[in-house]
C-alpha positions as CSV (number, residue, x, y, z in Angstrom):
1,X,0.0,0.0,0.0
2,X,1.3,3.4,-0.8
3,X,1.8,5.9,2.1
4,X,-0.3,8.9,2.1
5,X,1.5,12.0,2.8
6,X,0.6,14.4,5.4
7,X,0.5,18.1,5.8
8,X,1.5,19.5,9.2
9,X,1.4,23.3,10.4
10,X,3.0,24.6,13.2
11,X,2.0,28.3,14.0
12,X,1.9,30.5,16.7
13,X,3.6,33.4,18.6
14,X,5.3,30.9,21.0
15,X,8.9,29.8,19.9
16,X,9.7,26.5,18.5
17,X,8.0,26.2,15.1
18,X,11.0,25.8,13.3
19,X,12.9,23.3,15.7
20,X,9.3,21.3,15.9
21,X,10.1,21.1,11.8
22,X,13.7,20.2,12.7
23,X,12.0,17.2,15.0
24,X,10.3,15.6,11.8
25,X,13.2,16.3,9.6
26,X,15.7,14.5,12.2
27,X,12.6,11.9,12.0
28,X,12.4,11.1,8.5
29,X,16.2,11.3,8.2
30,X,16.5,8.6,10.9
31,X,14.3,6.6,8.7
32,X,16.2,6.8,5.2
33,X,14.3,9.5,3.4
34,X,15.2,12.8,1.4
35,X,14.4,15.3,2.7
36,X,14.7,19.1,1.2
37,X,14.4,21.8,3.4
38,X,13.2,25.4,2.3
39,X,13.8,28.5,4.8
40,X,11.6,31.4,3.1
41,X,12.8,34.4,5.5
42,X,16.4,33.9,6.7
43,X,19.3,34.9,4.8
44,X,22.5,32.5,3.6
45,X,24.1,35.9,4.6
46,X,24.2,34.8,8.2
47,X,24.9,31.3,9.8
48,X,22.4,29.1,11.5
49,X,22.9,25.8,13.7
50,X,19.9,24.1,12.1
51,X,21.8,24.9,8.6
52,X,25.4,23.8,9.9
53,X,23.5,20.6,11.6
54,X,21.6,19.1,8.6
55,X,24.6,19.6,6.0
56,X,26.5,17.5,8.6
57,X,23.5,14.7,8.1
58,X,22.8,15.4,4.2
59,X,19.8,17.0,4.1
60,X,19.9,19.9,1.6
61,X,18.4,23.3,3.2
62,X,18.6,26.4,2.0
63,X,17.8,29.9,3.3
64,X,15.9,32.1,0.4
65,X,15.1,34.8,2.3
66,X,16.6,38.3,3.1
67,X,16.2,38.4,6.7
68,X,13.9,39.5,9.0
69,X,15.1,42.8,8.4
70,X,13.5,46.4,8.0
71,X,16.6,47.7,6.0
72,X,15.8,46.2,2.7
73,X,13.7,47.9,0.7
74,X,10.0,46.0,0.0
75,X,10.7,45.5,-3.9
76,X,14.2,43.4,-2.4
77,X,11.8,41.4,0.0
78,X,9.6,40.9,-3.2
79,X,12.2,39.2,-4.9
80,X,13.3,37.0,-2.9
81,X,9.7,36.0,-2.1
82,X,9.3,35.0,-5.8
83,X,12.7,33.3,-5.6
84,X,11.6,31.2,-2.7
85,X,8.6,30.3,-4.4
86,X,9.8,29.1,-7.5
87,X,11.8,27.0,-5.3
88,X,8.9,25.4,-3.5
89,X,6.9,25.1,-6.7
90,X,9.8,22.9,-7.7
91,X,10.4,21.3,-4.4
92,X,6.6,20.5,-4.4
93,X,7.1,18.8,-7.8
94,X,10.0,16.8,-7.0
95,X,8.7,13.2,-7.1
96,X,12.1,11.9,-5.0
97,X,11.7,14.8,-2.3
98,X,9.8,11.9,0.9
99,X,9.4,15.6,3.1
100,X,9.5,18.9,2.2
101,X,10.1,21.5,4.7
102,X,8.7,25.3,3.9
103,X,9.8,26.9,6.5
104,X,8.6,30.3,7.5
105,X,6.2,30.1,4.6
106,X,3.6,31.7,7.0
107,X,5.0,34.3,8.1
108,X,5.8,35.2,4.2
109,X,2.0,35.0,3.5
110,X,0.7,37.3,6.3
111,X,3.2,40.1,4.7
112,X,1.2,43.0,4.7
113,X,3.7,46.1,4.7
114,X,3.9,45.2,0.9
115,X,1.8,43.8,-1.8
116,X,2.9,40.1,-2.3
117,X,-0.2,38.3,-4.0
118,X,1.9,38.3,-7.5
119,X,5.4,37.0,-5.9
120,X,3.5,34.6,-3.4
121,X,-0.5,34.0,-5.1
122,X,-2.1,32.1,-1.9
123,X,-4.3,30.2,-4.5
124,X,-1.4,28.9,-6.1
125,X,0.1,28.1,-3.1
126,X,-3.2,25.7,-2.0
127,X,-3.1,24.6,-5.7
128,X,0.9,23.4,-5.4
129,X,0.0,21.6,-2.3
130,X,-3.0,20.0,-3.6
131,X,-0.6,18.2,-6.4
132,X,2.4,17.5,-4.6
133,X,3.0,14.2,-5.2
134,X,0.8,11.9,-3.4
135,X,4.0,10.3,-0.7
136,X,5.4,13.3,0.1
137,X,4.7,14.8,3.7
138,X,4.8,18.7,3.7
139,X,5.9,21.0,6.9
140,X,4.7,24.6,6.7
141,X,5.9,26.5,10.0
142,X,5.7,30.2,10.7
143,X,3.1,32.8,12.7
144,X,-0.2,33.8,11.3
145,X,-0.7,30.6,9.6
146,X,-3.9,31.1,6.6
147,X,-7.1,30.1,7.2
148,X,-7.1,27.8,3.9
149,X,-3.8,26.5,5.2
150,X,-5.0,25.7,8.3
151,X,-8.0,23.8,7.1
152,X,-6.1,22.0,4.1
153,X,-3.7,20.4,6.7
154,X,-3.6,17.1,8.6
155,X,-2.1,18.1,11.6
156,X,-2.0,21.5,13.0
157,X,-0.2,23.1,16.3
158,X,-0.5,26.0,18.1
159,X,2.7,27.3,19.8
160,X,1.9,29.8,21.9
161,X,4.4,32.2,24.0
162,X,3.7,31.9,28.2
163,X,7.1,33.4,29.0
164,X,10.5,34.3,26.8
165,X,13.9,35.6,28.5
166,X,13.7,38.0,25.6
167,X,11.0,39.6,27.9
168,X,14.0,40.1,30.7
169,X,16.1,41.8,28.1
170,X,18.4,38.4,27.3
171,X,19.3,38.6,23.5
172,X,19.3,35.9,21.3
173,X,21.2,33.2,22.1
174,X,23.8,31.1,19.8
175,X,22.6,27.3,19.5
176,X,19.1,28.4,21.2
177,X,17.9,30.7,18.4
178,X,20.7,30.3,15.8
């Protein structure tokens, strides 16, 4: 019998939506498949653990993004949102990818400082997702996850924030948040 693959969300204002992806990625590692992993917000300007770990294990990941960063200008952020897409499009295409990993593809979506609808169409996000290929389990992660996300998906989780040490003024922390 074929395996079905599953579509899991994690969302929220808590932290921990990208290592829960990292969970499932060290999961289907563990069990012999490919996995690709997609980063649409961080930059390969800056290093990141999760980046440094999964080269180390094979897994190709790669940060499309231009930061979380207010000194860019919006048509900059615009292009690397169509960038990242293309990406996916293909990563959702890829009969060989077992998991897919679109990290921070939420928080791309809920962008509303600056038109995104013709670098990022929702609709043709649902319809990519709709015809991945029928084995391959998807992760999307990031806040402010979309309503036809959310109801598209197998699995969703809510991470929400009850206390951060940002809050006392701690900065963040090397191996913890990067």
């Amino acid at each position: 019998m074929a395996r079905q693959g599953l579509f899991l969300i994690y969302t929220g204002d808590g932290k921990g939506k990208t290592t829960a992806s990292l969970g499932v990625t060290l999961r289907a590692v563990g069990r012999g498949m490919r996995v690709k992993y997609l980063q649409f917000i961080k930059s390969n300007e800056r290093t990141y653990g999760e980046a440094l770990a999964l080269k180390r294990l094979g897994v190709e990941m790669e940060q499309l993004g231009i930061g979380f960063t207010w000194t860019k200008t919006p048509e900059e952020h615009r292009a690397a949102l169509k960038k990242a897409w293309l990406k996916a499009k293909e990563a959702l295409n890829d009969p060989d990818v077992d998991l897919l990993v679109l990290d921070e593809l939420n928080n791309a979506l809920a962008i509303t400082k600056f038109p995104i609808d013709d670098v990022l169409p929702l609709e043709e996000v649902l319809e990519a997702i709709r015809r991945r290929p029928a084995h391959m389990h998807l992760v999307v992660t990031g806040r402010d996850a979309a309503d036809e996300l959310i109801e598209m998906a197998d699995l969703v989780s809510s991470i929400e924030a009850t206390k951060h040490y940002y809050e006392r003024g701690i900065p963040a922390v090397k191996g913890l948040e990067f």
